[in-house]
C-alpha positions as CSV (number, residue, x, y, z in Angstrom):
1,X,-284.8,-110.0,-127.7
2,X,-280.9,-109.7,-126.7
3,X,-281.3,-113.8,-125.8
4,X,-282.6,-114.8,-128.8
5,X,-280.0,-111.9,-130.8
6,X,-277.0,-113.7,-128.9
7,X,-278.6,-117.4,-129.9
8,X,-278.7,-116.5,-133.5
9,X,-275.3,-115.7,-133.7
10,X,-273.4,-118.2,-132.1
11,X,-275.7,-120.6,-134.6
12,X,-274.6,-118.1,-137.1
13,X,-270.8,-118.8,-135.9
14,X,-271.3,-122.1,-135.5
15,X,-272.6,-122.9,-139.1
16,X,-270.0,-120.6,-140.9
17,X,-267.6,-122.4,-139.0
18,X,-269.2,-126.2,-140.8
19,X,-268.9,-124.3,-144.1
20,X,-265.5,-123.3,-144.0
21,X,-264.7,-126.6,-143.1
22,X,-266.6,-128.5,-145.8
23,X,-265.1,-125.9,-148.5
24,X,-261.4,-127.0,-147.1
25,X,-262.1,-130.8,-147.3
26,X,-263.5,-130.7,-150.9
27,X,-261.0,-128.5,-151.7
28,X,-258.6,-131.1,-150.6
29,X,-260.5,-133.9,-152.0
30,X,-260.4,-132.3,-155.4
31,X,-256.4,-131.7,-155.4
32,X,-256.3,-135.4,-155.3
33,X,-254.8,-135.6,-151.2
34,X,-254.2,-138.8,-150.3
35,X,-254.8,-138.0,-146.6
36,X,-258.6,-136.7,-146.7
37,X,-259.4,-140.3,-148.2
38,X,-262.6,-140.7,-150.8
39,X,-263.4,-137.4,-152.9
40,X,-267.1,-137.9,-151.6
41,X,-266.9,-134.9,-149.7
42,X,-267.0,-134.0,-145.6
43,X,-270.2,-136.0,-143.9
44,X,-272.1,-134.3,-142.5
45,X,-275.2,-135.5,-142.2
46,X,-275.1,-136.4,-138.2
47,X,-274.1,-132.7,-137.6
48,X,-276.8,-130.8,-135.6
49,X,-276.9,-126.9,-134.2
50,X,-277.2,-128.6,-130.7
51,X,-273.9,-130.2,-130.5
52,X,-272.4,-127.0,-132.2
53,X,-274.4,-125.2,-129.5
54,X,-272.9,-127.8,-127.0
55,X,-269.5,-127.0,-127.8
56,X,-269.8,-123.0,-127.7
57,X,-271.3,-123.8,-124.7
58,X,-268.1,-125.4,-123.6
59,X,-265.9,-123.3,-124.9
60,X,-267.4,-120.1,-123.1
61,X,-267.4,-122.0,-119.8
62,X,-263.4,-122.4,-120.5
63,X,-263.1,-119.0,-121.1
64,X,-265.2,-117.4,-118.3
65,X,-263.1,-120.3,-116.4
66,X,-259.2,-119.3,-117.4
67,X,-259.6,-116.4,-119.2
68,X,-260.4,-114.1,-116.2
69,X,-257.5,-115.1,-114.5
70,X,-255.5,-115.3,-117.4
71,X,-257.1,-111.0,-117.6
72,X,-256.6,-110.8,-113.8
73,X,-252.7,-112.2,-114.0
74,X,-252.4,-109.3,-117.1
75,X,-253.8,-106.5,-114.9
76,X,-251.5,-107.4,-111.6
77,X,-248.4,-107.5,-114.2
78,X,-249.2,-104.0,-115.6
79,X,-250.0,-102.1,-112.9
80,X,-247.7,-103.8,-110.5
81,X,-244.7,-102.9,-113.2
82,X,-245.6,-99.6,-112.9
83,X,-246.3,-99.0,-109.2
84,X,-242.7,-100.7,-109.1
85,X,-241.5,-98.3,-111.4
86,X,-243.0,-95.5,-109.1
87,X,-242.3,-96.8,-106.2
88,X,-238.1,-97.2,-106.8
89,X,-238.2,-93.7,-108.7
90,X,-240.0,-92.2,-105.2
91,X,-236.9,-93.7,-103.2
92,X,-234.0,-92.5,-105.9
93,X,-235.4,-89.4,-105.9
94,X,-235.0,-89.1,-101.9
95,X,-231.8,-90.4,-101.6
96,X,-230.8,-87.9,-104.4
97,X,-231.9,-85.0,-101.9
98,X,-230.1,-86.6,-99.5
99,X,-226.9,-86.4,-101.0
100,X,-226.4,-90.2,-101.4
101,X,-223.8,-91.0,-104.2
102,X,-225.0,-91.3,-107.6
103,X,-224.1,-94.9,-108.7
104,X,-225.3,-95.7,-104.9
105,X,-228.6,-94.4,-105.5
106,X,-228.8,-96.1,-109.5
107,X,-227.9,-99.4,-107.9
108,X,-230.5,-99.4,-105.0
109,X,-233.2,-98.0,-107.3
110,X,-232.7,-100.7,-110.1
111,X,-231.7,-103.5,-107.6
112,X,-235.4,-102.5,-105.8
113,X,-237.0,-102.3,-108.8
114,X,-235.8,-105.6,-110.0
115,X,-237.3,-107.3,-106.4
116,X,-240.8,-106.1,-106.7
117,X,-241.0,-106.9,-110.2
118,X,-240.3,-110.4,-109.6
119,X,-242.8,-110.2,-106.8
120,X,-245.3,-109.2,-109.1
121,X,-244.9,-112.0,-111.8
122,X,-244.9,-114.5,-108.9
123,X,-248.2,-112.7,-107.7
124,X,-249.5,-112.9,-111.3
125,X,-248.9,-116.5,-111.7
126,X,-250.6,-117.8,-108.3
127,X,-253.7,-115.5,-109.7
128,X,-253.6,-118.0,-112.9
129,X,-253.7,-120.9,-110.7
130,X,-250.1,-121.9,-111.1
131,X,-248.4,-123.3,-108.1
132,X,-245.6,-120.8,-107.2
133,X,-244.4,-122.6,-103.9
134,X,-241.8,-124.9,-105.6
135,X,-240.7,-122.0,-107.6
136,X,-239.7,-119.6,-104.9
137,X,-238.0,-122.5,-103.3
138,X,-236.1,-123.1,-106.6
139,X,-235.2,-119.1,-106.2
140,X,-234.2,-119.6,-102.5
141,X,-232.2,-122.7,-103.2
142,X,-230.5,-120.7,-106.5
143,X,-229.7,-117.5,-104.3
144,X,-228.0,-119.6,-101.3
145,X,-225.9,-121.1,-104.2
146,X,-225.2,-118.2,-105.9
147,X,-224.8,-116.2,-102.7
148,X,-221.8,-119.0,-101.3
149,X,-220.3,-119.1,-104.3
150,X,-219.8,-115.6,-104.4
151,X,-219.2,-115.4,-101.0
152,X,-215.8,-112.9,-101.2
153,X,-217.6,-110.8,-103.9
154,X,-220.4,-110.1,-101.9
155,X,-218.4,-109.4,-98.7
156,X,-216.5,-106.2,-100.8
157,X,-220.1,-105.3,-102.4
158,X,-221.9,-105.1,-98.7
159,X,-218.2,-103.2,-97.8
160,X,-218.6,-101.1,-100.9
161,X,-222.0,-100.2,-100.3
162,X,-221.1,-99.1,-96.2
163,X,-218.2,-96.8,-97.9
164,X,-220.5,-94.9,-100.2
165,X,-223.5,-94.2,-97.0
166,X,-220.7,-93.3,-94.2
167,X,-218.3,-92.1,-96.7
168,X,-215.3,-92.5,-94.8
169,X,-212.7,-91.5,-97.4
170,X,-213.5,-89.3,-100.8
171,X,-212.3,-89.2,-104.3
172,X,-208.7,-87.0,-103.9
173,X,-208.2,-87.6,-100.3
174,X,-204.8,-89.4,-99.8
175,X,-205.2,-92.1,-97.3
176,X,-203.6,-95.6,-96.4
177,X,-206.0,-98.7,-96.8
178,X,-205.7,-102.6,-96.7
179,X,-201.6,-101.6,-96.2
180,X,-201.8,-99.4,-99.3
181,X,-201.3,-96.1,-99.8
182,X,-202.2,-93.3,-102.2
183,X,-204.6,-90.8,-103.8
184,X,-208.4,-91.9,-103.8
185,X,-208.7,-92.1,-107.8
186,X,-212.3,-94.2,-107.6
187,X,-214.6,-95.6,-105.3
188,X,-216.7,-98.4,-106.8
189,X,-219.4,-100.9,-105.3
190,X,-216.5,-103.6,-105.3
191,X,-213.3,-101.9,-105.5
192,X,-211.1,-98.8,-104.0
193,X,-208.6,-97.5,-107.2
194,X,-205.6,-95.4,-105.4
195,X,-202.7,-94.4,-107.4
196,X,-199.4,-93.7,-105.4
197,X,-197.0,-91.3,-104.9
198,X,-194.7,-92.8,-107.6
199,X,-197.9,-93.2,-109.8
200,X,-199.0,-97.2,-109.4
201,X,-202.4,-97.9,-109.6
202,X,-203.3,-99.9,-106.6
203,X,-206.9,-101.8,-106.2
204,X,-207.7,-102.5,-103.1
205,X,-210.9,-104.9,-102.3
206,X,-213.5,-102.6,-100.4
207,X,-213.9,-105.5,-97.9
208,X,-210.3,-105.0,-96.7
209,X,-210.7,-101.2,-96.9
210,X,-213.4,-100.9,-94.1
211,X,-212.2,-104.7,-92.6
212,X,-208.9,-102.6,-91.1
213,X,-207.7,-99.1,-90.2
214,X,-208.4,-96.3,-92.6
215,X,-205.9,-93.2,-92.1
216,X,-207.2,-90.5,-94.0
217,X,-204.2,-87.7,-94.1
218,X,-206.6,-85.7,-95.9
219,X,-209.9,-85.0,-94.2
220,X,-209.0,-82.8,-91.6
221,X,-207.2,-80.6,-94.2
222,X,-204.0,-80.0,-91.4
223,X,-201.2,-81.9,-90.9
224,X,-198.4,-81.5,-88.3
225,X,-194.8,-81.7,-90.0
226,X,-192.6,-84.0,-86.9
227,X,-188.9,-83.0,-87.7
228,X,-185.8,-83.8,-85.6
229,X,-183.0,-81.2,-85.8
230,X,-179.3,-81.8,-83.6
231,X,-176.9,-79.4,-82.5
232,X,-173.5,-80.0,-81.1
233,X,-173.3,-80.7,-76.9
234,X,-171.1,-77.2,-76.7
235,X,-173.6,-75.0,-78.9
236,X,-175.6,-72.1,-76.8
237,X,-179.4,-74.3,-77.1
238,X,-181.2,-70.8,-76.6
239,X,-178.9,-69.4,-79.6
240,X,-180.2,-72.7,-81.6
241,X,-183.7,-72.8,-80.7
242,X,-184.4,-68.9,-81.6
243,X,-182.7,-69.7,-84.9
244,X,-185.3,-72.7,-85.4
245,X,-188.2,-70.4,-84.6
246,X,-186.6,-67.8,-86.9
247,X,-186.9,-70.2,-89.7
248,X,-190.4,-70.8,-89.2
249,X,-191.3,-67.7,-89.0
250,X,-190.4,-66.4,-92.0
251,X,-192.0,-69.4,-93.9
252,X,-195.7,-68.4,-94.6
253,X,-196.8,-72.0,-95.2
254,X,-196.5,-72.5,-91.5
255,X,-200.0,-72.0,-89.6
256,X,-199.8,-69.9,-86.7
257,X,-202.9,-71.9,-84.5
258,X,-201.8,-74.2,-83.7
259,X,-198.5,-72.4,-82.9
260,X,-195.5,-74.6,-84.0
261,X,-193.7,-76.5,-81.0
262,X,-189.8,-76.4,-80.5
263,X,-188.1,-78.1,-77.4
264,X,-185.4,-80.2,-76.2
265,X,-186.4,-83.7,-76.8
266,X,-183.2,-85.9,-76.6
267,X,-180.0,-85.8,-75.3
268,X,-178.1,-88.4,-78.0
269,X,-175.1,-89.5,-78.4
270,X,-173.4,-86.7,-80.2
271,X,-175.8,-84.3,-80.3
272,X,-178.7,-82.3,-78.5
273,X,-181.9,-83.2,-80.3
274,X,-184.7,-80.5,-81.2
275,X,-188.2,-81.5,-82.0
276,X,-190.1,-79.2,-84.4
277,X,-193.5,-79.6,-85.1
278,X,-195.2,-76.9,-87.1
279,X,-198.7,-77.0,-88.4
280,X,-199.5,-77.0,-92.2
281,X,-202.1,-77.2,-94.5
282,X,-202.1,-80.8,-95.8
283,X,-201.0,-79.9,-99.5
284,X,-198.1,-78.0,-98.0
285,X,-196.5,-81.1,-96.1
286,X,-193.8,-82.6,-98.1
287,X,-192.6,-79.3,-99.5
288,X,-192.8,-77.5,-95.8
289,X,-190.6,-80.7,-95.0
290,X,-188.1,-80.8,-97.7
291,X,-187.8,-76.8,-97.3
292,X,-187.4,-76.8,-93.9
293,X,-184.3,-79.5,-93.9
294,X,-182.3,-77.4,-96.5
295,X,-182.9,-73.8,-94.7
296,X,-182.4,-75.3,-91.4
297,X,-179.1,-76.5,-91.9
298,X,-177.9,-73.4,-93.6
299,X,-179.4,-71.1,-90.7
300,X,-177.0,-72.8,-88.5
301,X,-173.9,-72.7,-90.1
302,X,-174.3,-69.2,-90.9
303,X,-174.5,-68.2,-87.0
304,X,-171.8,-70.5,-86.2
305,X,-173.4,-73.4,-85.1
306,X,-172.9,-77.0,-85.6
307,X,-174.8,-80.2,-87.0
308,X,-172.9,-82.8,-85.3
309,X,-172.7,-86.5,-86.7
310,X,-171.4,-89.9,-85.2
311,X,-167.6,-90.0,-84.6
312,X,-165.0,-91.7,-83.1
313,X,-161.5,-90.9,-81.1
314,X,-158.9,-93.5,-81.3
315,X,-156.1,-92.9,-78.6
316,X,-153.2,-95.4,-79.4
317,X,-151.1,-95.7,-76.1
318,X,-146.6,-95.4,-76.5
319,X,-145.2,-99.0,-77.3
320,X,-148.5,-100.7,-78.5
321,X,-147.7,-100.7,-81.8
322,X,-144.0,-101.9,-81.5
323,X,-144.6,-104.8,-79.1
324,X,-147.5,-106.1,-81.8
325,X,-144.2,-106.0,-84.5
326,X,-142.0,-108.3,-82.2
């Protein structure tokens, strides 16, 4: 019963079909076309149900043929987009726990996303048939191009992408990097943005950030303050040194562990040479500095002691001076 249902209306499609057909050619005929020749009409006369069986017959072997895979290529597209989707979300979602940097775990979750979609069309189109060998060697031939001609680029990006995993210097640290040096202001995936001390905006290339020495001045959140102080050779040094240690003690910026160091260090020219290294917190170091050399000189001169500075004694012997005149 279902045989003959499913015979009687393909030959119900199939003459609909020749009717359709012969009501658009005598429609044309009758408008006077030039291109559907004499107004006798559509012949039709060798037409059979066979033939129109025939090619039904055809045309279902075509689409049990392609039209699978064409369904097949459909189903591997959908699903694989969205296991994709999954998948990359899964991995953002644990490098978010982790900590990782935000536009670090963006780029890696829409860079990974990007690669197995493109494994998935490729996948689809082998499962119609078509011959995907020469294009992923046009892919491989376009990323070695790409990938030398961007050679410098992609150097900073792999740089870039080391400084936001390790993270060897942070947004407000002040550091010195590729010979520059300044206030982290922006880390990117290409670039480092540090604005100096006098306010320039300097952008360093992340591949020569982590290509040389980073000196981070901030990280350990302690400096030491190195400072040179001179008294003259006939000053009492044990007078001079408790007046240093006076100094610092009384400014509370200065961190008592580690306990500041004061000691001879030089014996110069004109003058004996104190070392004074106190410890501060790194905010603190240029005005601990600048402080220090104003109070310092005034401590000394108030209990008699000198800051001595390069001189010279010129002893002129009797009768020099007249002889050079004859």
């Amino acid at each position: 019963m279902r045989g003959h249902r499913t015979t009687a209306t393909r030959v119900g499609w199939t003459v609909l079909a020749v009717v359709m057909l012969a009501a658009t050619t005598a429609s044309a005929a009758a408008s006077g076309d030039p291109n559907t020749g004499t107004a006798e009409g559509l012949d039709i006369s060798d037409f059979s149900v066979s033939k129109a069986q025939e090619v039904l017959h055809q045309l279902y072997a075509y689409l049990a043929q392609y039209g699978l895979k064409i369904l097949g290529a459909i189903v591997i597209f959908v699903v694989g987009r969205w296991v994709a989707r999954l998948l990359s979300n899964l991995a953002a979602s644990a490098m978010t726990k982790a900590k990782m940097e935000l536009m670090l775990v963006q780029f890696i979750k829409d860079l990974s996303y990007t690669a197995m979609l493109v494994f998935v069309i490729v996948a689809a189109l082998a499962n119609m048939g078509v011959q995907t060998t020469s294009f992923i060697a046009v892919l491989g031939a376009a990323g070695l191009a790409v990938g030398l001609a961007l050679q410098g680029g992609l150097a900073n990006f792999a740089a870039g992408v080391l400084m936001l995993i390790f993270k060897p210097i942070h947004v407000g640290d002040f550091v010195e990097v590729g010979g520059a040096k300044g206030t982290v202001k922006e880390i990117s995936i290409f670039t480092t943005v540090l604005s100096s001390p006098d306010n320039v905006r300097i952008i360093v290339p992340n591949g020569q950030v982590m290509g040389n020495t980073i000196s981070n001045y901030t990280v350990n959140g302690t400096r030491r303050v190195d400072m040179v102080v001179g008294v003259s050779y006939g000053d009492d040094l044990q007078k001079a040194k408790k007046i240093i240690e006076g100094v610092l003690a009384k400014d509370e910026r200065i961190l008592s562990d580690p306990a500041p160091v004061v000691a001879v260090s030089e014996l110069a020219d004109s003058s004996v040479n104190f070392v004074v290294r106190p410890w501060v917190k790194s905010s603190d170091y240029w005005g601990t500095y600048f402080d220090f050399t104003a109070t310092i000189k005034t401590a000394l001169e108030e209990n008699g002691l000198t800051i001595p500075f390069p001189q010279r004694d010129v002893y002129v012997k009797e009768g020099t001076l007249a002889g050079a005149a004859k």
